[in-house]
C-alpha positions as a Python dict, from the first residue, in 0.01 Angstrom:
ca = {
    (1, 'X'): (0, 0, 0),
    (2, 'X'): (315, 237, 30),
    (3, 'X'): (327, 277, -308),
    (4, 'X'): (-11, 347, -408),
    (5, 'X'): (40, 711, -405),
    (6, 'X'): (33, 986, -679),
    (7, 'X'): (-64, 993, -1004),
    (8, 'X'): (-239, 624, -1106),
    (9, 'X'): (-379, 641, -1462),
    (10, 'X'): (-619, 413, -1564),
    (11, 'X'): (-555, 273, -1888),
    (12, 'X'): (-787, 197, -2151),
    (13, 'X'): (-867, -111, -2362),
    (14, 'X'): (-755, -137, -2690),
    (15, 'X'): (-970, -337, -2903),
    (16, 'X'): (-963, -373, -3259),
    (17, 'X'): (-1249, -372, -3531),
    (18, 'X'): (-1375, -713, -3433),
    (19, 'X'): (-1432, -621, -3081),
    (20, 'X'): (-1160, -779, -2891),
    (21, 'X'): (-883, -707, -2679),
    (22, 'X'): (-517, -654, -2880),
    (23, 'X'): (-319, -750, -2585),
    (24, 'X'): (23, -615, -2733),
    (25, 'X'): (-129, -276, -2750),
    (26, 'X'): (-220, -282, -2423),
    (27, 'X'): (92, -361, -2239),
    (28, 'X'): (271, -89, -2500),
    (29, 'X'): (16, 146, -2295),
    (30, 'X'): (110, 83, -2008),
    (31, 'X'): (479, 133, -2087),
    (32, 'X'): (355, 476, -2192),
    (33, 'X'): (225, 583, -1922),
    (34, 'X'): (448, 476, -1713),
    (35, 'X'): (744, 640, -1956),
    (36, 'X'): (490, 965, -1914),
    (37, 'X'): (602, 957, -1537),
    (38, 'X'): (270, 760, -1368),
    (39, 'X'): (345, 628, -1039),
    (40, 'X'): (118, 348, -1080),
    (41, 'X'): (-157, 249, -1381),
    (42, 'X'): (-506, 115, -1323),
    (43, 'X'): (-602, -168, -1533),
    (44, 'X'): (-1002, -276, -1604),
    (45, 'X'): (-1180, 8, -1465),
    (46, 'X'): (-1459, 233, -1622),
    (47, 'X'): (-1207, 390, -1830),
    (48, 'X'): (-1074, 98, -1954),
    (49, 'X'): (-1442, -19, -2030),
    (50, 'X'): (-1425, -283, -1752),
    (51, 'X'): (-1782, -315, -1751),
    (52, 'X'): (-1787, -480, -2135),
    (53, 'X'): (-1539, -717, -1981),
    (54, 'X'): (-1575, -1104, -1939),
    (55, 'X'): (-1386, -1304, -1673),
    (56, 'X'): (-1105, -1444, -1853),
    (57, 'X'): (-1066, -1146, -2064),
    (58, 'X'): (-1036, -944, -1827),
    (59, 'X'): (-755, -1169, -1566),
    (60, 'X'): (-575, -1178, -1917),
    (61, 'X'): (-597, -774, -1958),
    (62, 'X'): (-462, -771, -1588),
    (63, 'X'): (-165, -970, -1678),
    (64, 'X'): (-43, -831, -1975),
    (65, 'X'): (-49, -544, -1749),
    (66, 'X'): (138, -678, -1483),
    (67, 'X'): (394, -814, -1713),
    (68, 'X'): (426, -458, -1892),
    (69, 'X'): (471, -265, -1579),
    (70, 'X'): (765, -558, -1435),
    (71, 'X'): (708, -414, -1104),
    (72, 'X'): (836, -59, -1222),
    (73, 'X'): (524, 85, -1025),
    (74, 'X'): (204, -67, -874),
    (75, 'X'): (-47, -189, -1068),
    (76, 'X'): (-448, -151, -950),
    (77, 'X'): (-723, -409, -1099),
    (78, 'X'): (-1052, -239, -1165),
    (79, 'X'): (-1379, -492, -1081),
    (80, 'X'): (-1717, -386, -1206),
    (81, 'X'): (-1987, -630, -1102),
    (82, 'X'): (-2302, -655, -1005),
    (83, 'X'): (-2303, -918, -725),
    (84, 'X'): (-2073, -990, -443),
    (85, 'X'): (-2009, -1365, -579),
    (86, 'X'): (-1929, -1264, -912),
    (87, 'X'): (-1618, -1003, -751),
    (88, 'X'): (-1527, -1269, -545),
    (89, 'X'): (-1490, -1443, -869),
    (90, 'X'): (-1281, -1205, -1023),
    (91, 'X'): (-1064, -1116, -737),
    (92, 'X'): (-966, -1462, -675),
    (93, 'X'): (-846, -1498, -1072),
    (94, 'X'): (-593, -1246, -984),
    (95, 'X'): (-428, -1366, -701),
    (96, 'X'): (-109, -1529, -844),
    (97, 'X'): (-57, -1206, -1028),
    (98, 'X'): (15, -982, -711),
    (99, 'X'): (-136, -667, -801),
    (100, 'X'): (-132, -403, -541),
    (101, 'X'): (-499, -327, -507),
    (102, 'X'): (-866, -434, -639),
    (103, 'X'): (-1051, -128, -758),
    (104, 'X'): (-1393, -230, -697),
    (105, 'X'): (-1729, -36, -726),
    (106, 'X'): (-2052, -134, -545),
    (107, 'X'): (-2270, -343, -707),
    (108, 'X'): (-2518, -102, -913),
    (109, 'X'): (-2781, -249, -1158),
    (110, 'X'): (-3078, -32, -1079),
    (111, 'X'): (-3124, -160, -717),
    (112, 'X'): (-2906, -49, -399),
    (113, 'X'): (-2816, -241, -110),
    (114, 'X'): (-2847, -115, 215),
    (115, 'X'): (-2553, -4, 419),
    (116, 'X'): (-2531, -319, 580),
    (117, 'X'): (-2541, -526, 322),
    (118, 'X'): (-2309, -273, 129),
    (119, 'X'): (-2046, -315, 462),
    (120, 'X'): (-2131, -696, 380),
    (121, 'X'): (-2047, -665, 5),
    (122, 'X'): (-1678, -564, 102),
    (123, 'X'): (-1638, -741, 429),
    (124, 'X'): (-1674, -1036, 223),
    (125, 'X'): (-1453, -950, -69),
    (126, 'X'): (-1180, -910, 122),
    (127, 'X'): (-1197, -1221, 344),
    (128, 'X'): (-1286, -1391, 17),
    (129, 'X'): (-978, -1260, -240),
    (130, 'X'): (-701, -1209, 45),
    (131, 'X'): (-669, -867, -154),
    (132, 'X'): (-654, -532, -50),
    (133, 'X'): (-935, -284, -219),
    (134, 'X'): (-1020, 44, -281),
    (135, 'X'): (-1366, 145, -317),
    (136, 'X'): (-1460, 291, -611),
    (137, 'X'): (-1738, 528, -539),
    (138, 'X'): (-1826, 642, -892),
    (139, 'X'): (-2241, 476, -908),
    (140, 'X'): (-2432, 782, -894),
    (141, 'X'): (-2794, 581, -751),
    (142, 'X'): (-2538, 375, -563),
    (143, 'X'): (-2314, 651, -386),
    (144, 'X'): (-2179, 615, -56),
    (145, 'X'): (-2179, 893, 184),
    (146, 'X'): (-1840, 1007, 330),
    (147, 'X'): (-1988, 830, 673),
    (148, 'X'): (-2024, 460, 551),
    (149, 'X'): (-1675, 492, 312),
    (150, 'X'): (-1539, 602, 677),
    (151, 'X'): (-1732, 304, 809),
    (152, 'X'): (-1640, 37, 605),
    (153, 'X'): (-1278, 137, 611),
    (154, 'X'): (-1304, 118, 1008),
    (155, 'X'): (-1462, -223, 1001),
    (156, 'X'): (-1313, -381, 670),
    (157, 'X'): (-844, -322, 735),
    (158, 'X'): (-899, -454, 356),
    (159, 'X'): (-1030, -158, 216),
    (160, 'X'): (-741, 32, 234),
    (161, 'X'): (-896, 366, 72),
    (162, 'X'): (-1158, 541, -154),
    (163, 'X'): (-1131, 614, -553),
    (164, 'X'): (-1392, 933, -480),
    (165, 'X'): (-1558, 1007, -819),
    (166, 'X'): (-1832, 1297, -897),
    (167, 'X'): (-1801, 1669, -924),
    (168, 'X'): (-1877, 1701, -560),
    (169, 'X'): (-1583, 1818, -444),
    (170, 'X'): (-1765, 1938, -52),
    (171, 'X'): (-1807, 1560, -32),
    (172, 'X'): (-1434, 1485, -111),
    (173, 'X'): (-1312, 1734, 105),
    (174, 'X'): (-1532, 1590, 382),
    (175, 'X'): (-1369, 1272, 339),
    (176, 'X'): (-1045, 1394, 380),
    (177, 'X'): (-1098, 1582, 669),
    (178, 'X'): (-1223, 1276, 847),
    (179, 'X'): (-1011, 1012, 681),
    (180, 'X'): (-765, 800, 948),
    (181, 'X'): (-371, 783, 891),
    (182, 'X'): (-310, 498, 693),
    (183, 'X'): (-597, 481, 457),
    (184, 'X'): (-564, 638, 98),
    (185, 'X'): (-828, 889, -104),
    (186, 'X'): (-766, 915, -468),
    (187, 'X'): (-954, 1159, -659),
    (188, 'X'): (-1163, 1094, -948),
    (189, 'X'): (-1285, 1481, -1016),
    (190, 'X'): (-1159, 1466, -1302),
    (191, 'X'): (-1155, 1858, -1387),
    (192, 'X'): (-1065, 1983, -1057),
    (193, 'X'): (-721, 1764, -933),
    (194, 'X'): (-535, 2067, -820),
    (195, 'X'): (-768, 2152, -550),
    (196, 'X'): (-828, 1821, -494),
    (197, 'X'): (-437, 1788, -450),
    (198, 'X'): (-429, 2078, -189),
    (199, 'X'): (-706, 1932, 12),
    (200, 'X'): (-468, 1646, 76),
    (201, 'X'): (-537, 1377, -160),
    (202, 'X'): (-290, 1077, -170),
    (203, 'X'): (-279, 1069, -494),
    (204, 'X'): (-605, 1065, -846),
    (205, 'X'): (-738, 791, -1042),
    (206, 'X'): (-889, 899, -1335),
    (207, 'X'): (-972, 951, -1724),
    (208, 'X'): (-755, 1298, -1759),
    (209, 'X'): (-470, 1132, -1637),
    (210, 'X'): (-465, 936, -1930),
    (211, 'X'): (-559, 1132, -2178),
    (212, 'X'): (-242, 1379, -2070),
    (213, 'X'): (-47, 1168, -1819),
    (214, 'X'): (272, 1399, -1848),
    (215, 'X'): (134, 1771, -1768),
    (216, 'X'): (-108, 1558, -1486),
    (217, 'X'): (210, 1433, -1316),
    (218, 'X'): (377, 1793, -1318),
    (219, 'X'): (45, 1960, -1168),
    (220, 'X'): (94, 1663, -882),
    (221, 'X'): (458, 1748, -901),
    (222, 'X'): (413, 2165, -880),
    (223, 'X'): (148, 2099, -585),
    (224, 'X'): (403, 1929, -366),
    (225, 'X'): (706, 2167, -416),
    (226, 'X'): (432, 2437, -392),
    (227, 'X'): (442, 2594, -689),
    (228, 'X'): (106, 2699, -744),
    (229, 'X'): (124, 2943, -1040),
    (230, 'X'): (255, 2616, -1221),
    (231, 'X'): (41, 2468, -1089),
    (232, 'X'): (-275, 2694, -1191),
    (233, 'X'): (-164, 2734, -1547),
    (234, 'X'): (-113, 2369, -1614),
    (235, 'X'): (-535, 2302, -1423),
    (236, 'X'): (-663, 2538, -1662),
    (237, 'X'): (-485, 2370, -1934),
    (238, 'X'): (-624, 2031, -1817),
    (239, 'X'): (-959, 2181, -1719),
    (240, 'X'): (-968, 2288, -2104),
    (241, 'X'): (-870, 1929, -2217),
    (242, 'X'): (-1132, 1779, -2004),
    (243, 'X'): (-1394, 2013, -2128),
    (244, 'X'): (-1305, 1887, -2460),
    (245, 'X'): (-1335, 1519, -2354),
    (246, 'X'): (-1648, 1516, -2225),
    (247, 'X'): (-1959, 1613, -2420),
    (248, 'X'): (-1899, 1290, -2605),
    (249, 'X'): (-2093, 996, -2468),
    (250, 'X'): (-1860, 791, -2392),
    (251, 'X'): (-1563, 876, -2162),
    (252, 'X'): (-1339, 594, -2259),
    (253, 'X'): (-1361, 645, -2653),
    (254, 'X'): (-1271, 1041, -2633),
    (255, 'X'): (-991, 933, -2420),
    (256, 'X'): (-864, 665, -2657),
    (257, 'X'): (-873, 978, -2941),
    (258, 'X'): (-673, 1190, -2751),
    (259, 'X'): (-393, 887, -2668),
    (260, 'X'): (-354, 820, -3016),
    (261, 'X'): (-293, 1185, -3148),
    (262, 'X'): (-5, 1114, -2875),
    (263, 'X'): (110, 785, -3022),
    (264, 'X'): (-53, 574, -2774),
    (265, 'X'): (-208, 273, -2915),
    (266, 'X'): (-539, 273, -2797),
    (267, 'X'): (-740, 107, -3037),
    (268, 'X'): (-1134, 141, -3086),
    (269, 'X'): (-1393, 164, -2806),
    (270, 'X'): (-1624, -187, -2788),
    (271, 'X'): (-1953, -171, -2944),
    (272, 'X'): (-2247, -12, -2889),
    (273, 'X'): (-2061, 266, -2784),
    (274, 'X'): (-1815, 452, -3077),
    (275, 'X'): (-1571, 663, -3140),
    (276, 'X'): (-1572, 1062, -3102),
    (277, 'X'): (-1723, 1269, -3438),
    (278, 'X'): (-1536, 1465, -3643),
    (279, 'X'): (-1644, 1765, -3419),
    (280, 'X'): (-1526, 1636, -3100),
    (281, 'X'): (-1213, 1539, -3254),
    (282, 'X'): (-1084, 1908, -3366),
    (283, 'X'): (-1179, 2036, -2969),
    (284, 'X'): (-986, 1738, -2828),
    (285, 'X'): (-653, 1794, -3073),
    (286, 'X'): (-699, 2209, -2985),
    (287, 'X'): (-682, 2123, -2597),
    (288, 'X'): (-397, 1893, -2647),
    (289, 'X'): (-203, 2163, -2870),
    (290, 'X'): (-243, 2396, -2612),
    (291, 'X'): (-77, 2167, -2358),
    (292, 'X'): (180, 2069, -2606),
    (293, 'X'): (187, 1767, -2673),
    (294, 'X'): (122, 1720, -3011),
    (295, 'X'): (488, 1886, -3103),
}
């Protein structure tokens, strides 16, 4: 858990025309990011479509990262499921691969357990999978309150810290204020890392980190040496870029767009879902020119 700090992008999932995974592409991803200066990569998660995933396809995605990042920096499993067995499941395919966390969001088709059962959910995970997890709070019908993350962090030593998603950022700073030593927030608010950084965060998880992992690491770098008109100039920058991301319907796929202007390979995003229009396209390139990275 030492090392889980900083800036953790979470890669996508290449997949070609047919719909499935190119598994070279993937790991030369991850050595991009990780070249870009990440101090870890998330594998699996909602940027990297984890919820299109099956069960062997996805253990397989987690190993080709593993074996791409050689234990150069921590690598973090994303689980998206809706029932406690089928995690279990999943966590347990991973355990010969030693990754350093399971990123793991409640379960969220339509219904929502109750706090109990939610404490439950990860209570069992944990015993189950010998792993430790970070909550993923990112379900908007299925959002837990700064209280039960607290909770369940108390009760579970397993859940060693919260991925804390949504443009909230009164209920991320609530977190941190009550967090214990030890445990680990990442932020997810995506457009607003450099506050989130001076609030305390450990470290962010999330889509703009790999759509621009170089400029994110030097806003997490300017934060901690306290340069903060660096730091400024480089949030507006990404604040522009993420504007630019997200009117698109689909996250992942305006991500992928901007990684391959970069020379990422990236691939296509898994049907239904496609790729940005021609429109999106030009305001993605602008936002990345004005960062410059497309020198």
């Amino acid at each position: 858990m030492g090392e889980l700090m900083g800036v953790i992008p979470p890669s996508t999932t290449p997949f070609d025309a047919a719909g499935d995974i190119d598994f070279t592409a993937a790991g030369r991803q991850v050595e991009w990011l990780i070249a870009s200066g990440a101090h870890g990569v998330a594998v699996g998660g909602s940027t990297g479509e984890g919820h299109t995933l099956g069960a062997e396809e996805f253990r397989d995605l987690v190993q080709a990262g593993v074996e791409a990042a050689a234990g150069r920096v921590p690598l973090v499993a994303g689980i998206i499921t809706d029932s406690t067995r089928d995690a279990v499941k999943r966590g347990r395919m991973l355990r010969d691969l030693h990754v350093a966390a399971l990123q793991v969001t409640p379960v969220h088709y339509l219904f929502r357990p109750g706090d109990e059962a939610m404490v439950e959910h990860f209570r069992t995970l944990a015993g189950e999978t010998g792993q430790q997890i970070i909550i993923y709070n990112v379900v908007p019908w299925t959002y837990l309150s700064p209280a039960l993350l607290l909770r369940i962090m108390d009760e579970v030593p397993a859940v060693i810290g919260v991925k804390q998603s949504a443009g909230d950022l009164k209920l991320f700073a609530d977190l941190m204020a009550e967090v214990k030593p030890g445990k680990r927030i990442f932020s997810a608010v995506d457009a607003l890392m450099y506050p989130s950084y001076t609030l305390g965060a450990h470290g962010s998880i999330a889509a703009i980190l790999s759509a621009a992992p170089r400029p994110s690491v030097e806003l997490w770098d300017a934060v901690r040496a306290g340069d903060h008109a660096r730091a400024l100039d480089l949030h507006l920058k990404l604040l522009r870029l993420w504007n630019a991301l997200m009117p698109h319907d689909n996250l992942p796929a305006s991500t992928k767009y901007a990684q391959s202007l970069q020379g990422c390979p990236s691939g296509l995003a898994r049907q239904p879902m496609a790729m940005p229009d021609v429109g999106h396209q030009k305001r993605i390139r602008a936002a990345l020119e004005e960062l410059g990275l497309l020198r």
